[in-house]
C-alpha positions as CSV (number, residue, x, y, z in Angstrom):
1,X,0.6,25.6,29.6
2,X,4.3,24.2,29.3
3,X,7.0,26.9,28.4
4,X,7.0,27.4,24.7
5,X,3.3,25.2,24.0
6,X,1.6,26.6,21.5
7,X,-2.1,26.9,22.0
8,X,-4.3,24.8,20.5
9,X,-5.8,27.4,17.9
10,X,-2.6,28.6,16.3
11,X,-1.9,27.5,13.0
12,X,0.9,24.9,13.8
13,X,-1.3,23.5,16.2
14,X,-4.1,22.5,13.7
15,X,-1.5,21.5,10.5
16,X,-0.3,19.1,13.5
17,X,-3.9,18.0,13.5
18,X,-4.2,17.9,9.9
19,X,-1.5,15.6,9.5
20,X,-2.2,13.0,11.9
21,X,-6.0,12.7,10.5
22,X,-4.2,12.4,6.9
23,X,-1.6,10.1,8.2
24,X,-4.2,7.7,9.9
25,X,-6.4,8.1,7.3
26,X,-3.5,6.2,5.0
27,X,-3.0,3.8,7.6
28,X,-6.2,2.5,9.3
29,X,-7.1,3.1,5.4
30,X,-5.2,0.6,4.4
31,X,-6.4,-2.0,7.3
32,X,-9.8,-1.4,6.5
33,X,-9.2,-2.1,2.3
34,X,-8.1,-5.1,3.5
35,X,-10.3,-6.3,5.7
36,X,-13.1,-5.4,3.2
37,X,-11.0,-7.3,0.5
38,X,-10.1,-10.8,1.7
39,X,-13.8,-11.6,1.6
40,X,-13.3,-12.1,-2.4
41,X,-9.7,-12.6,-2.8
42,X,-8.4,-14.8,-5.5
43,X,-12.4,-15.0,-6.7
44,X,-12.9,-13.6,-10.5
45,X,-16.1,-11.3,-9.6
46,X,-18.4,-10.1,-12.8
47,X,-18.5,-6.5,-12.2
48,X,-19.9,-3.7,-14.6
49,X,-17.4,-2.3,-16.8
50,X,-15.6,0.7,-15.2
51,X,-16.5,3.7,-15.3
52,X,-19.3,1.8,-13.7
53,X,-19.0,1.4,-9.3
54,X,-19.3,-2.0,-8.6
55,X,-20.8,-1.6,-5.3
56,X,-22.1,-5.6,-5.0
57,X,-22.3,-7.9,-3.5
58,X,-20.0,-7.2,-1.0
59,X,-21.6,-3.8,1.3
60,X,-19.6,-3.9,4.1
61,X,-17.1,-5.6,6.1
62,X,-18.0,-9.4,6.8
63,X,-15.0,-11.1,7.2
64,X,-15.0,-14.5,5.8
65,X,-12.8,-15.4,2.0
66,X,-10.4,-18.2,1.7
67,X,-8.8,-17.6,5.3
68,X,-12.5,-17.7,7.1
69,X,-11.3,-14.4,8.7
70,X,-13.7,-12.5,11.3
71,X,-15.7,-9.5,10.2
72,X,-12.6,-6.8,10.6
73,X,-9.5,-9.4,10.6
74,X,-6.8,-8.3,8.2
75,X,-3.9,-10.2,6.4
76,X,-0.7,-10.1,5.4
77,X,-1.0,-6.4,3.7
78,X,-1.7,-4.6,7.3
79,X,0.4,-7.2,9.1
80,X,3.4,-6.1,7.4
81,X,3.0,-2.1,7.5
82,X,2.5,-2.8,11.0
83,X,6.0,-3.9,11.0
84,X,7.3,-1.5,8.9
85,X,5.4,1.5,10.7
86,X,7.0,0.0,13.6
87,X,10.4,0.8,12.3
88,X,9.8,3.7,11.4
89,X,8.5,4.8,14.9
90,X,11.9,6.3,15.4
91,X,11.6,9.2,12.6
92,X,13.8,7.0,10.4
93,X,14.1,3.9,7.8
94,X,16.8,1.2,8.9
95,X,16.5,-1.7,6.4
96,X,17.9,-4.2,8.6
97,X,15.4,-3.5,11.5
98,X,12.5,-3.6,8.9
99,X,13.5,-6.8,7.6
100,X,14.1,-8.5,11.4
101,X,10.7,-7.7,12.1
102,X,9.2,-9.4,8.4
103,X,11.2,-12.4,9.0
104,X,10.1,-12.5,12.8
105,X,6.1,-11.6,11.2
106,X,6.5,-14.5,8.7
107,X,7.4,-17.0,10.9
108,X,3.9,-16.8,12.1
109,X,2.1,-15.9,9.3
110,X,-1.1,-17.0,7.6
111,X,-1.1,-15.0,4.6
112,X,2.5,-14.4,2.6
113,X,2.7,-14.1,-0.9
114,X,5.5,-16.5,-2.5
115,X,8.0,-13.8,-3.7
116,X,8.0,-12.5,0.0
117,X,8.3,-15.9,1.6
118,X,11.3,-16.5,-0.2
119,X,13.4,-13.0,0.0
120,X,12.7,-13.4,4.1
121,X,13.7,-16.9,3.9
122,X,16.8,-16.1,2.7
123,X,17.1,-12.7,4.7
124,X,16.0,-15.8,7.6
125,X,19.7,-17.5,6.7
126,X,21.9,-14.6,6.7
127,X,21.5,-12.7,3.5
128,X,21.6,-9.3,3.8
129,X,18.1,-7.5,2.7
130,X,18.8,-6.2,0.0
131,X,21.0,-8.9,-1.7
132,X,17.8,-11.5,-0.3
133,X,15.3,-9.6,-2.7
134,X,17.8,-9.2,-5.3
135,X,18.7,-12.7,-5.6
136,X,14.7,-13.5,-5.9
137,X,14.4,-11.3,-8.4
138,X,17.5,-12.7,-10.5
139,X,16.4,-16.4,-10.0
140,X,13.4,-15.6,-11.6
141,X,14.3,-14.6,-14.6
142,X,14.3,-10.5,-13.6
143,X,10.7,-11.0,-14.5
144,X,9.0,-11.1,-10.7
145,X,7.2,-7.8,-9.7
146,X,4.4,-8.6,-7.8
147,X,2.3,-6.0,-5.3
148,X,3.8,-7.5,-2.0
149,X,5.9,-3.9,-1.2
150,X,3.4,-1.4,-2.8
151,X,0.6,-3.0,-0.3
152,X,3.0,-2.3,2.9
153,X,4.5,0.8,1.5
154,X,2.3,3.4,2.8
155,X,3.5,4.1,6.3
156,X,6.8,5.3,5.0
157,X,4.7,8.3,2.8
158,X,2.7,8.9,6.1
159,X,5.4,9.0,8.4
160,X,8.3,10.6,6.2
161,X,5.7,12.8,4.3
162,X,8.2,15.9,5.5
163,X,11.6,14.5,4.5
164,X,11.3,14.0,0.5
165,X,14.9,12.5,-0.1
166,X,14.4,9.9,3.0
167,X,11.1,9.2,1.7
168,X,12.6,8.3,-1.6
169,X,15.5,6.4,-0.4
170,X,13.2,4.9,2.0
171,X,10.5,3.2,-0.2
172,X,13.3,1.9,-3.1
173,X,15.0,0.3,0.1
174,X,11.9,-1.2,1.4
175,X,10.4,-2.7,-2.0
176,X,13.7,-3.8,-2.6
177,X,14.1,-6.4,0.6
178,X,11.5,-8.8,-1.0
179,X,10.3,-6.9,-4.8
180,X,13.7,-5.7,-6.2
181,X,12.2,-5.5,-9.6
182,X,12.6,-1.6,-10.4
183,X,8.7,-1.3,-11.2
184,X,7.7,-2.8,-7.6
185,X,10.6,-0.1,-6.0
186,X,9.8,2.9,-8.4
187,X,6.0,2.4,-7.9
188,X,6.8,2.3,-4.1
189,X,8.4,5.3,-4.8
190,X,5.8,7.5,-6.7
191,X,3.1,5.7,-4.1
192,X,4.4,7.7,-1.3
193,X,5.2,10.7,-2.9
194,X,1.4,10.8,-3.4
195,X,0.6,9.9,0.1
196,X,3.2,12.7,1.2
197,X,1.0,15.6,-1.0
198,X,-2.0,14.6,0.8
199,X,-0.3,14.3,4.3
200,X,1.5,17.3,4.2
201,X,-2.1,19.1,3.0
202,X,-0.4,20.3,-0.6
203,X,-3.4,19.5,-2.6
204,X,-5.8,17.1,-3.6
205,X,-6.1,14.0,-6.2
206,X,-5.2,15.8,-8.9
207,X,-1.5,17.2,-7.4
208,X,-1.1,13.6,-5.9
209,X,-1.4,12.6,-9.1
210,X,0.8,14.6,-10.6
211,X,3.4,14.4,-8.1
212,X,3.2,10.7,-8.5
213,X,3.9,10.9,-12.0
214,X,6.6,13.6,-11.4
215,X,8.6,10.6,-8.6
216,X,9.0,8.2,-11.4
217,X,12.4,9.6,-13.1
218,X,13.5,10.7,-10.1
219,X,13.3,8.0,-8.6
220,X,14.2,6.1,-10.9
221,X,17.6,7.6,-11.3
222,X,18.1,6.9,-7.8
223,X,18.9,3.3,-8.6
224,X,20.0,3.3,-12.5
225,X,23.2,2.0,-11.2
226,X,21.5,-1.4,-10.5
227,X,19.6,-2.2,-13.4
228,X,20.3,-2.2,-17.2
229,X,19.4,0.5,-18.8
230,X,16.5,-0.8,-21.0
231,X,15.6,-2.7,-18.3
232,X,15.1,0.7,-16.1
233,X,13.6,2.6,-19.2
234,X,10.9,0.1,-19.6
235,X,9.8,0.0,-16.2
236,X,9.9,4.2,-15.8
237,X,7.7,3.7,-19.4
238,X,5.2,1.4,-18.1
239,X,4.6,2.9,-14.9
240,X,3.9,6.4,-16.6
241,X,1.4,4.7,-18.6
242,X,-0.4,3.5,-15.7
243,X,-0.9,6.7,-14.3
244,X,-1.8,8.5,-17.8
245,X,-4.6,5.1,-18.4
246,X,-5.4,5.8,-14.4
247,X,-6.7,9.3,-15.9
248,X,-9.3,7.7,-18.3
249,X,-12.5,7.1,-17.5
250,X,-11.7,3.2,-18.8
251,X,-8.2,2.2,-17.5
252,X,-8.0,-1.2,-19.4
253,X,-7.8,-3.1,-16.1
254,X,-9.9,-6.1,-18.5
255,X,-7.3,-6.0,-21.0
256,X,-4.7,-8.1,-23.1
257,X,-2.4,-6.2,-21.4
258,X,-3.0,-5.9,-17.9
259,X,-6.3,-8.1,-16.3
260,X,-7.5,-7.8,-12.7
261,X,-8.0,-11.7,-12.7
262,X,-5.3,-12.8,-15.3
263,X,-2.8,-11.0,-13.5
264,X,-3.8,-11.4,-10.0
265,X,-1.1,-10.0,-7.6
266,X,0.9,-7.7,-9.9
267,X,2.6,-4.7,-9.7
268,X,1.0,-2.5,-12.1
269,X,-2.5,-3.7,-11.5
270,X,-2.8,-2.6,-8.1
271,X,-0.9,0.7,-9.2
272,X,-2.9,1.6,-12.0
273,X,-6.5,0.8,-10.1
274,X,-4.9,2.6,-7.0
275,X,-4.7,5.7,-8.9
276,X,-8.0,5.3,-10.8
277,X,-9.9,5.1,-7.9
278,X,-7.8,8.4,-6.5
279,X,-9.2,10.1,-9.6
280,X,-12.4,8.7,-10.2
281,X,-13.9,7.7,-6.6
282,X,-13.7,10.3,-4.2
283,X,-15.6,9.4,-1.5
284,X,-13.7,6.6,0.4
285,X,-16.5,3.5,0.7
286,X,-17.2,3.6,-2.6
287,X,-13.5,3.7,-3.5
288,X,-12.4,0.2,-1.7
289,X,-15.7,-1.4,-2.4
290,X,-15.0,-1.3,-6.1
291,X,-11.9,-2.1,-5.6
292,X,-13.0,-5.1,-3.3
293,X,-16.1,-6.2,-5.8
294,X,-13.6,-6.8,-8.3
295,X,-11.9,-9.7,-7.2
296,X,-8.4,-11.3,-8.1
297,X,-6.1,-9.8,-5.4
298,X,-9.0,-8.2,-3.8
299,X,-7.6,-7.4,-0.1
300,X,-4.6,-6.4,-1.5
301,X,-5.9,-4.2,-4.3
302,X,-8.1,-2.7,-1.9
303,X,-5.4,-2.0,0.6
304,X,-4.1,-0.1,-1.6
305,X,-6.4,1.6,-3.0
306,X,-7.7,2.3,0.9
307,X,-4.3,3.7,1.8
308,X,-3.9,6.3,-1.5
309,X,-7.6,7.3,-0.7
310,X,-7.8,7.3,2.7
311,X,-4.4,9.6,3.2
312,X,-6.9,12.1,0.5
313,X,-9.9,11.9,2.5
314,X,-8.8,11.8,6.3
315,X,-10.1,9.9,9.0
316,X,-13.2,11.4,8.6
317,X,-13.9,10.1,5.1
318,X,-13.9,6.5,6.0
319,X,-17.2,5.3,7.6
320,X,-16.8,5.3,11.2
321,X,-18.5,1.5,11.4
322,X,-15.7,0.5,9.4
323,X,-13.1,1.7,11.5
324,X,-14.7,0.3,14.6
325,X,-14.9,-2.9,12.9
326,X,-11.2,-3.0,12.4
327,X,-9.7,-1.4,15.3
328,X,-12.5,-3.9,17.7
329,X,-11.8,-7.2,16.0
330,X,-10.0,-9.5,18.2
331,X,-9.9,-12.8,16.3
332,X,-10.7,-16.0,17.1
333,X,-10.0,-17.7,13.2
334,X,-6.4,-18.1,12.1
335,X,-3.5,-15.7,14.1
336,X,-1.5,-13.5,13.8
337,X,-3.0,-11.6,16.2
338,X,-1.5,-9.5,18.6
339,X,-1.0,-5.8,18.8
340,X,2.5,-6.2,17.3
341,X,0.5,-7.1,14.1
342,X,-2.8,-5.2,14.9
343,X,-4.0,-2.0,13.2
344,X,-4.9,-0.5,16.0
345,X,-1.2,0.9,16.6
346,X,-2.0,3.2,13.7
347,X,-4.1,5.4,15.5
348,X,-3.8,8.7,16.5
């Protein structure tokens, strides 16, 4: 044994353990929400009312969806945490880095939602990053929050799950190079905070909950300096009330407020399921598969929801098909494929 090893039944030695089950739980996850997703993205789906698991028709992973992707082929969601866990290989966040690798990723890219395309363009002709996803935002009228950062976010809870101010800093910086909008960065925010409780081993659904909810005014304060102050207010307000409706056993995801298929792609939809799941579905496959059966921004949605659940439950919570199906599938439909943009760096 090396001078100073520890061996391998002390206590550091197994939270080491803990951790990277947790952390590639979030990440491979997040790959396999995705996967299982694309099969019914964009489609509106006719699931039962929640509380109610819509476990049809989709079982398992079969690929297909409006890409004709291979059983196990992901999209844009674990294409770009693959970039960003790639930054953050080195123990730190650089913006700059992170946004060389999105522009390099989109140039390439099959999947890429509009509001990302267009902050990387510009990032793509000299903007700086964070002035690129500012500009979007402003030229849309402040109004553009979609769930193109929350989906990527998760390796920076993972990874940074020790370091709670460069956690923080991290995720507002991130959101911010494509979704300035303060509800995509403070949701990125509370996201990984979450992802950090389970990582860490602090406690379960519940405290990820509440330290979610506990991120939002913290956070936000963090950037009150860039925002009017209603503006900020109103975004802190509405993402508190996605986590308090995320606690119900009905979250009004089938409102007048807030629709799965109405508002396909936004912010607070894929926050507000992500968290009801957390609460409602513990056991992983049934988590994503509702998410998935649902339709609208299925892949994405489920992404999510796979990387909140999947940093909860561990590796050994997602079905070990699943993950084979992932980590073996070597495409043959439309690239990207390569490791750079491959799930299979997530593991352990």
């Amino acid at each position: 044994m090396p001078n100073g090893a520890r061996p391998a039944q002390s206590r550091g030695f197994t939270g080491l353990v803990c951790q990277c089950v947790k952390h590639c739980g979030a990440l491979l996850g997040l790959a396999i929400g995705d996967a299982l997703g694309t099969t019914h993205e964009f489609e509106e789906m006719a699931p039962p009312p929640f509380p109610q698991l819509a476990s049809a028709p989709l079982t398992g992973i079969v690929g297909g969806g409006p890409f004709g992707l291979d059983a196990g082929q992901v999209t844009d969601d674990t294409q770009m945490a693959c970039c960003l866990y790639a930054t953050l290989r080195s123990g730190s966040f650089d913006p700059n880095d992170a946004a060389r690798r999105y522009v390099e990723w989109s140039a390439v890219a099959f999947d890429i939602g509009t509001q990302t395309s267009s902050a990387l363009a510009r990032v793509a002709h000299g903007e700086s990053p964070i002035e690129a996803g500012r500009n979007v935002w402003l030229r849309s009228g402040r109004n553009a929050a979609g769930n193109g950062s929350l989906m990527r976010t998760a390796p920076i809870g993972a990874i940074l799950s020790a370091t709670e101010r460069e956690r923080r800093l991290a995720s507002l910086a991130d959101s911010a190079i494509t979704h300035f909008d303060p509800r995509c960065r403070v949701a990125c925010a509370a996201f990984n905070a979450a992802i950090a409780v389970a990582v860490s081993g602090a406690g379960g659904a519940k405290d990820m909950w509440s330290a979610a909810e506990a991120e939002i005014a913290v956070a936000a304060e963090l950037v009150a300096d860039q925002y009017e102050a209603d503006e900020l207010e109103c975004a802190v307000s509405a993402l508190k009330t996605d986590l308090q409706m995320a606690a119900q056993s009905d979250p009004e995801l089938y409102g007048p407020e807030l629709h799965l298929h109405h508002h396909q792609g936004f912010v607070r939809v894929a926050f507000r399921l992500a968290f009801w799941e957390l609460l409602h579905r513990p056991m992983f496959r049934d988590a994503v598969l509702d998410a998935a059966n649902r339709g609208g921004d299925a892949d994405t949605n489920a992404a999510i929801v796979g990387a909140l659940v999947g940093s909860s439950v561990g590796m050994d919570g997602i079905p070990p098909e699943w993950r084979t199906a992932v980590l073996g599938c070597e495409p043959s439909g439309p690239a990207v494929w390569s490791t750079t943009y491959h799930p299979k760096i997530f593991e352990c």
